[in-house]
VEXDREN-2710 file (C-alpha; in Angstrom, 1 decimal):
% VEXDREN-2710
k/r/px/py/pz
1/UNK/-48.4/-18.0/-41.7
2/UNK/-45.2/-19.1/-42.7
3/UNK/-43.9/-15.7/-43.6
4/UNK/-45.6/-14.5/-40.2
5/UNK/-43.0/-17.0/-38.2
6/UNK/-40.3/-15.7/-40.3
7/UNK/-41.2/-12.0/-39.3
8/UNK/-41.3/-12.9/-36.1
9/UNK/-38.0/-15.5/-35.9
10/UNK/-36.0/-12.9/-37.3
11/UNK/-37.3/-10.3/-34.5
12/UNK/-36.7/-12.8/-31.7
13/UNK/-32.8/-12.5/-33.2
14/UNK/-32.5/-9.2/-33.8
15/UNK/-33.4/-8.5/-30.1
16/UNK/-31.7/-11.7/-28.8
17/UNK/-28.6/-10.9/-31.1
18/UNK/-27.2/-7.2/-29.0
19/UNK/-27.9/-9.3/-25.5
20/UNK/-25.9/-12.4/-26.6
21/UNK/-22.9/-9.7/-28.1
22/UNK/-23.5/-8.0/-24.4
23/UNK/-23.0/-10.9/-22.8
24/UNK/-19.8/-12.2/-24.7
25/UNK/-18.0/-8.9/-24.1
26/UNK/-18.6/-9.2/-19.8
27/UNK/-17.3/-12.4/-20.2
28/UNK/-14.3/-11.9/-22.6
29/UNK/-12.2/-10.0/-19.6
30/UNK/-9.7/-8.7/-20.4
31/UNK/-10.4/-7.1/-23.9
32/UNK/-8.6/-3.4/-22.7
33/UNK/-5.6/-2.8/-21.0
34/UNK/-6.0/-2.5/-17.5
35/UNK/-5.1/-0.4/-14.8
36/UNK/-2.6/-0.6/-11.2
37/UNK/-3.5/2.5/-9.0
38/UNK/-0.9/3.6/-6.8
39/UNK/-2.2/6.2/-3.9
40/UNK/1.3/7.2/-3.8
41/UNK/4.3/8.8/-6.1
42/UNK/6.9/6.9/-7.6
43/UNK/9.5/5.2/-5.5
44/UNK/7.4/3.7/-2.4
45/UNK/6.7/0.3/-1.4
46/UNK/3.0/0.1/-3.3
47/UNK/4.7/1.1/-6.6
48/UNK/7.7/-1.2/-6.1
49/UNK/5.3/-3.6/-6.1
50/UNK/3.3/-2.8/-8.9
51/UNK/6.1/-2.2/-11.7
52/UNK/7.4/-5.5/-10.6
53/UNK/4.4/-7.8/-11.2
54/UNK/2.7/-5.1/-14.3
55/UNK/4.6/-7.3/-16.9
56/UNK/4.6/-10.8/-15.6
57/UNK/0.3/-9.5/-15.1
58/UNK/0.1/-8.5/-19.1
59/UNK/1.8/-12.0/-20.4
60/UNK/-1.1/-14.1/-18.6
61/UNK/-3.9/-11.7/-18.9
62/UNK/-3.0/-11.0/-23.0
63/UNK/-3.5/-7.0/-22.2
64/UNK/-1.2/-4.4/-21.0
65/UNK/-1.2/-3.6/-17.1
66/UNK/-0.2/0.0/-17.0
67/UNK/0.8/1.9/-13.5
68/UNK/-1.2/4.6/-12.2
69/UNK/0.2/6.9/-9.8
70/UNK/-2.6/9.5/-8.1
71/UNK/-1.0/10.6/-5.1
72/UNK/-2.8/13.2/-2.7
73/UNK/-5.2/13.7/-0.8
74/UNK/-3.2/11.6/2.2
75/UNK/-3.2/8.5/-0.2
76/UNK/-7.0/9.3/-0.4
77/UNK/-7.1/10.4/-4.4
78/UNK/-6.2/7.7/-5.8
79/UNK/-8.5/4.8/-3.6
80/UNK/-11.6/7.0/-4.0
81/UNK/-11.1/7.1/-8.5
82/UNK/-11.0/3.0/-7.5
83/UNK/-14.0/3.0/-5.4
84/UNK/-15.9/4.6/-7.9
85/UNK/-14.7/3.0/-10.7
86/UNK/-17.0/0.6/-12.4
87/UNK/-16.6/-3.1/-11.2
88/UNK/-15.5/-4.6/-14.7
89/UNK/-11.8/-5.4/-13.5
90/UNK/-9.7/-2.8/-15.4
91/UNK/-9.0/-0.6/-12.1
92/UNK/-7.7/-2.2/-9.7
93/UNK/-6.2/-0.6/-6.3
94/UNK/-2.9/-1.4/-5.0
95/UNK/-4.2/-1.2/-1.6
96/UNK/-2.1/-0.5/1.7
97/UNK/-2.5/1.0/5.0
98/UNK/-3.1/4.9/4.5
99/UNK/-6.0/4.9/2.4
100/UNK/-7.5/1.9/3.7
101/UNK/-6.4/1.7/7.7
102/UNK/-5.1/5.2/8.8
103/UNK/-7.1/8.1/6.3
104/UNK/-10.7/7.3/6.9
105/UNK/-10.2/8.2/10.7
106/UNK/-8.8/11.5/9.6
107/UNK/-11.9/12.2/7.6
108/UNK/-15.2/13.2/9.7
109/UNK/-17.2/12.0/6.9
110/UNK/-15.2/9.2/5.0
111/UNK/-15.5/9.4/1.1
112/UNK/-15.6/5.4/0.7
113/UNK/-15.8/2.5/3.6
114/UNK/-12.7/0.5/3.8
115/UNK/-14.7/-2.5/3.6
116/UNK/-18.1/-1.8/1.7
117/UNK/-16.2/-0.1/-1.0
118/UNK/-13.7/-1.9/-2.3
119/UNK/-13.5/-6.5/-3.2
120/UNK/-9.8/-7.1/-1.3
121/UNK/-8.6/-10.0/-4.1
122/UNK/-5.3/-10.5/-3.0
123/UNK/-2.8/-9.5/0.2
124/UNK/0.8/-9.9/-0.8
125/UNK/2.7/-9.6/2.1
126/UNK/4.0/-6.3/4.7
127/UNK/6.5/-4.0/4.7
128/UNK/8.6/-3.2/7.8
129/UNK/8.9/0.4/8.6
130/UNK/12.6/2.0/10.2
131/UNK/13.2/4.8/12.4
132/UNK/16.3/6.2/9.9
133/UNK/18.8/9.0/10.9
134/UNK/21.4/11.0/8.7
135/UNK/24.7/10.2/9.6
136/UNK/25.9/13.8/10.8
137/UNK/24.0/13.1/14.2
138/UNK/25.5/11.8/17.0
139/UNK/23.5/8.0/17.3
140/UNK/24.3/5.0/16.9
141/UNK/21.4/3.3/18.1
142/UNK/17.7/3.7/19.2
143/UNK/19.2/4.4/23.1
144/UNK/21.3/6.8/21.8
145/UNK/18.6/8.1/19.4
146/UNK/16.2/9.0/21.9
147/UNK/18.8/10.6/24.5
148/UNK/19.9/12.4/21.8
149/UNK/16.4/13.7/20.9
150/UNK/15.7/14.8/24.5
151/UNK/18.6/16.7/24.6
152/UNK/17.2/19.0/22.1
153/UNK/15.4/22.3/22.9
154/UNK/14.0/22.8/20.0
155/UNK/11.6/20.0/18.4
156/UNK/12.7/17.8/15.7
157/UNK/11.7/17.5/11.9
158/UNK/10.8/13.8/11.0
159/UNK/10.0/13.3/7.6
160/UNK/7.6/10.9/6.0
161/UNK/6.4/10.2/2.4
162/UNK/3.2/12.2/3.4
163/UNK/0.2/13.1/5.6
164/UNK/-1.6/10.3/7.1
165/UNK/1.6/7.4/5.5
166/UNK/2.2/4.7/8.2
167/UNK/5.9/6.5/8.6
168/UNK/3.8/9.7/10.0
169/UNK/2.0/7.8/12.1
170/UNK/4.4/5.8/13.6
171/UNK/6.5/8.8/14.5
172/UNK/3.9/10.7/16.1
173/UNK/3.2/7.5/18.3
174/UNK/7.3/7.4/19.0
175/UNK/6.7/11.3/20.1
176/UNK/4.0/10.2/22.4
177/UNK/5.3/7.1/23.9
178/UNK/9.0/8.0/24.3
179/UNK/8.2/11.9/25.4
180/UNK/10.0/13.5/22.5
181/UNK/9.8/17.0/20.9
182/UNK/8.9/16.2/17.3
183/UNK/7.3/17.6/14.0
184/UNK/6.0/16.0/11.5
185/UNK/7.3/17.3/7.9
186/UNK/5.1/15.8/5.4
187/UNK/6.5/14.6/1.4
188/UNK/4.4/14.2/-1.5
189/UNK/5.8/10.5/-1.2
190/UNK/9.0/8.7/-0.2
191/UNK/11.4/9.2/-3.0
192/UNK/11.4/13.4/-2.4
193/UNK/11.6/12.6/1.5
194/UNK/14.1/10.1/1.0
195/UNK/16.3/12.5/-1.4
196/UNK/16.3/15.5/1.4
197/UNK/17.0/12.3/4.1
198/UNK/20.1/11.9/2.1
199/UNK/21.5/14.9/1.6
200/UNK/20.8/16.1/4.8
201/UNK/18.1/18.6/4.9
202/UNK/16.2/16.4/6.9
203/UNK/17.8/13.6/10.1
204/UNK/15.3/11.6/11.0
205/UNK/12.9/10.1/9.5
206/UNK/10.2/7.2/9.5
207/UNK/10.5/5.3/6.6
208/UNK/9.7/1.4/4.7
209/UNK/12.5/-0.7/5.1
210/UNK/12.6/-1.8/1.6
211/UNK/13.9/1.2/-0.2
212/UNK/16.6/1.8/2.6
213/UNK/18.7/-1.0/2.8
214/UNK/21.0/-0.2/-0.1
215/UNK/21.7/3.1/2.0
216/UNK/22.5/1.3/5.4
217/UNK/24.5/-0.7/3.4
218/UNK/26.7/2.5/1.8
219/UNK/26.8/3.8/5.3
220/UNK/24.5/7.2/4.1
221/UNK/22.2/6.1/6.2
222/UNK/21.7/4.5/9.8
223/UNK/19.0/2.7/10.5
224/UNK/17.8/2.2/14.0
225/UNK/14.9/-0.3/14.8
226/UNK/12.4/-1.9/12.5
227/UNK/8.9/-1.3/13.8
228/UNK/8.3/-5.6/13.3
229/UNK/7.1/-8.0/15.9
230/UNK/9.9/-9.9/14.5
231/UNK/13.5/-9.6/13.1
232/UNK/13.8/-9.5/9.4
233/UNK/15.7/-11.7/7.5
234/UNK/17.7/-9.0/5.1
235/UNK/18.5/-7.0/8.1
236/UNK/19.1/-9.5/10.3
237/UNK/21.0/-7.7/12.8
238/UNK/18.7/-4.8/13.2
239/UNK/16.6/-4.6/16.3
240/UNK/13.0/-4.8/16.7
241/UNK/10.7/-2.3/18.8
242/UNK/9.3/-5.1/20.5
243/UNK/12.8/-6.5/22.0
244/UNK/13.4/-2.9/22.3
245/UNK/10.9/-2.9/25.1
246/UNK/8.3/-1.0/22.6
247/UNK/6.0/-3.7/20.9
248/UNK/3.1/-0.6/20.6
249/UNK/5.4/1.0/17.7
250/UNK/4.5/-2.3/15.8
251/UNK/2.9/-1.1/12.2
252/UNK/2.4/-3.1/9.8
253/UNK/2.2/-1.5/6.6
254/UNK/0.5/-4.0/4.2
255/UNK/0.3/-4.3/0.0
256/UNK/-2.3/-5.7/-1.8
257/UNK/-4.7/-5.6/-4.6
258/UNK/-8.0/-5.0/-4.1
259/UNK/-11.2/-3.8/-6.8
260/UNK/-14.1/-2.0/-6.9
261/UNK/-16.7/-3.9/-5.0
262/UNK/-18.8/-5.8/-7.3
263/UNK/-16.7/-7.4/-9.3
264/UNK/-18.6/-10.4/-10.9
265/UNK/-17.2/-14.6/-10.9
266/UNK/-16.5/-14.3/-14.7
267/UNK/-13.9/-11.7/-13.9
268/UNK/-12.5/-12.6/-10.6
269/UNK/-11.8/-16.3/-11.1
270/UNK/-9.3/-15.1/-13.9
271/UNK/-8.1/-12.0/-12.4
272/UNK/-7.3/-14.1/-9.4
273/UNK/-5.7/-17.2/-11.4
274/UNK/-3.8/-14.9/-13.2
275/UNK/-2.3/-12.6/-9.7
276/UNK/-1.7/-15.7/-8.2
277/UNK/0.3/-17.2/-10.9
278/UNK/2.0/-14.0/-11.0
279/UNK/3.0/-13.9/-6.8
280/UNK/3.9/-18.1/-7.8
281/UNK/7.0/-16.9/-9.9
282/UNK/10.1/-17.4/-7.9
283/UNK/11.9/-14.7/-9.5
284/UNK/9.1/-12.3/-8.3
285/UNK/9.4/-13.6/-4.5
286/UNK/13.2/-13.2/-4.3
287/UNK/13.0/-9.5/-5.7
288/UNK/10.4/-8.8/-2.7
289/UNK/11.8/-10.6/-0.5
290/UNK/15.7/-9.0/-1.2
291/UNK/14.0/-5.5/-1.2
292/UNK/12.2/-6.9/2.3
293/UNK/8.6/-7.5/1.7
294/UNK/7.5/-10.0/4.3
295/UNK/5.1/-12.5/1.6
296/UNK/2.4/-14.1/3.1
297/UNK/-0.7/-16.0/1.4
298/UNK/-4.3/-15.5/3.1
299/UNK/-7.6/-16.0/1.4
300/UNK/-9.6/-12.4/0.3
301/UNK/-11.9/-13.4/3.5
302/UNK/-8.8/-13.0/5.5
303/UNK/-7.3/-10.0/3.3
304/UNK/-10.6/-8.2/4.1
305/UNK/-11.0/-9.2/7.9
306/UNK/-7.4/-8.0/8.4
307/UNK/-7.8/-4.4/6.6
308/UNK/-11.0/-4.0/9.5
309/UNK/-8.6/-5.3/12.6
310/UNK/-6.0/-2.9/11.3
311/UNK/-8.4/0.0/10.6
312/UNK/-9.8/-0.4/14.1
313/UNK/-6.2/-0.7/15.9
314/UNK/-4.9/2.4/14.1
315/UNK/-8.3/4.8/14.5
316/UNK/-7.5/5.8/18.3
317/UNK/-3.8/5.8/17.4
318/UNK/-4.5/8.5/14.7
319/UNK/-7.5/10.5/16.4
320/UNK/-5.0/11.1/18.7
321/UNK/-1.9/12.2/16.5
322/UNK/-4.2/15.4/15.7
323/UNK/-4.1/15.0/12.4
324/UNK/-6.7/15.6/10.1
325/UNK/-8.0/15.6/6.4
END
């Protein structure tokens, strides 16, 4: 009998002994390094903002954060790998507004839900977009800009960082609303755009605000209005579309970070303790905010309820752009 409750003790931990080492390994997040998904090439706002907090991520979480760009697809590459991704909080998406607001409503049968696909963890704040011009044409301002662009018989090339970015979709909306002649010339993301901006094989284009201030402030570069409700505060003297007389141009082209839905407590309460700390640092809020990120805190409720307002204001806005994935 005794030898029978032996048998049978040592069984009962056998079997008990893989779910307990099961266990201990979904809650001993992080034990691999984990991964920042950028939809877009190196050099936009999303990836500013990921090899800025990768580091200060690592030293709380005890694991590497690597970046990882997957551009393509009109930013829609790279949030479909995360939606699909399993839930155990080593992908993570650096969310923003093409893959999540503007490219579903290009798609006539989406390949993830904005909302049902993804857990929206944590917004970090918008970036302002610019209507930017090359110097050799003759503006000074928007007025100026958009006499200037009526004037012209044939249309004119606006670049973007790529199909379906908030900078394409904003200037197919200026096209519309100020009855301009313009194409669209689409970049496999903002750096290449921004190189041909600055050496002149493109004048105008619609780009984040961010990576353009050291160039206003060189003079290779005019910038015209900011497409904010309101001012911002490291361009303070540049005007908005809304005292413009244009507050439709508004676009607010959000970061974030968001996982795979079905991410479980035991890794989102120290995934989230650990972003937060990171977005506490004063050094990492001056470096956004001098590069000019607009921060703002709001709760993943509020992160996720604002992703659906935005998708729902910019559907109609890009149905009827034309374009299409």
């Amino acid at each position: 009998m005794i030898r029978r409750r032996r048998s049978l003790g040592l069984a009962a931990a056998a079997i008990a002994a893989p779910l307990i080492s099961l266990s201990a390994r979904a809650q001993a997040w992080p034990s691999q390094p984990v991964k920042l998904v950028v939809t877009f090439p190196p050099g936009g706002s999303s990836d500013i903002v990921a090899r800025l907090i990768a580091q200060p991520l690592a030293d709380r979480i005890g694991q590497s954060v690597v970046v990882d760009n997957r551009p393509g697809g009109a930013a829609t590459i790279g949030a479909l790998a995360v939606a699909r991704a399993a839930p155990d909080g080593y992908t993570l998406l650096m969310s923003n507004s093409a893959p999540l607001s503007i490219s579903p409503a290009l798609m006539d049968k989406p390949l993830y839900d904005p909302l049902k696909s993804f857990k929206h963890l944590l917004y970090i704040g918008d970036v302002p977009t610019v209507i930017v011009t090359h110097p050799s044409i003759p503006v000074t301002d928007f007025a100026s800009f958009v006499a200037w662009a009526k004037a012209q018989k044939d249309p004119i090339p606006f670049g973007s960082g790529g199909q379906a970015s908030v900078g394409h979709i904003v200037g197919e909306l200026l096209a519309q609303k100020m009855g301009l002649k313009m194409t669209h010339v689409p970049y496999k993301g903002a750096g290449p755009m921004r190189t041909d901006l600055l050496g002149g094989q493109i004048k105008v284009a619609v780009d984040a605000l961010p990576q353009n201030l050291q160039y206003r402030r060189s003079g290779q570069l005019r910038l015209l209005a900011v497409t904010a409700a309101k001012r911002v505060a490291q361009a303070s003297d540049l005007p908005t579309v809304v005292e413009l007389g244009h507050p439709d141009l508004v676009a607010e082209n959000f970061v974030g970070i968001s996982a795979p839905l079905g991410l479980t407590p035991a890794i989102e309460v120290p995934l989230m303790r650990a972003l937060n700390q990171v977005m506490a640092l004063p050094d990492i809020r001056s470096k956004l905010e001098g590069q000019g990120f607009e921060l703002e805190q709001r709760s993943p409720d509020a992160f996720a309820a604002f992703i659906g307002e935005q998708a729902e204001r910019w559907a109609p806005v890009v149905r009827a752009s034309g374009a299409r994935l």
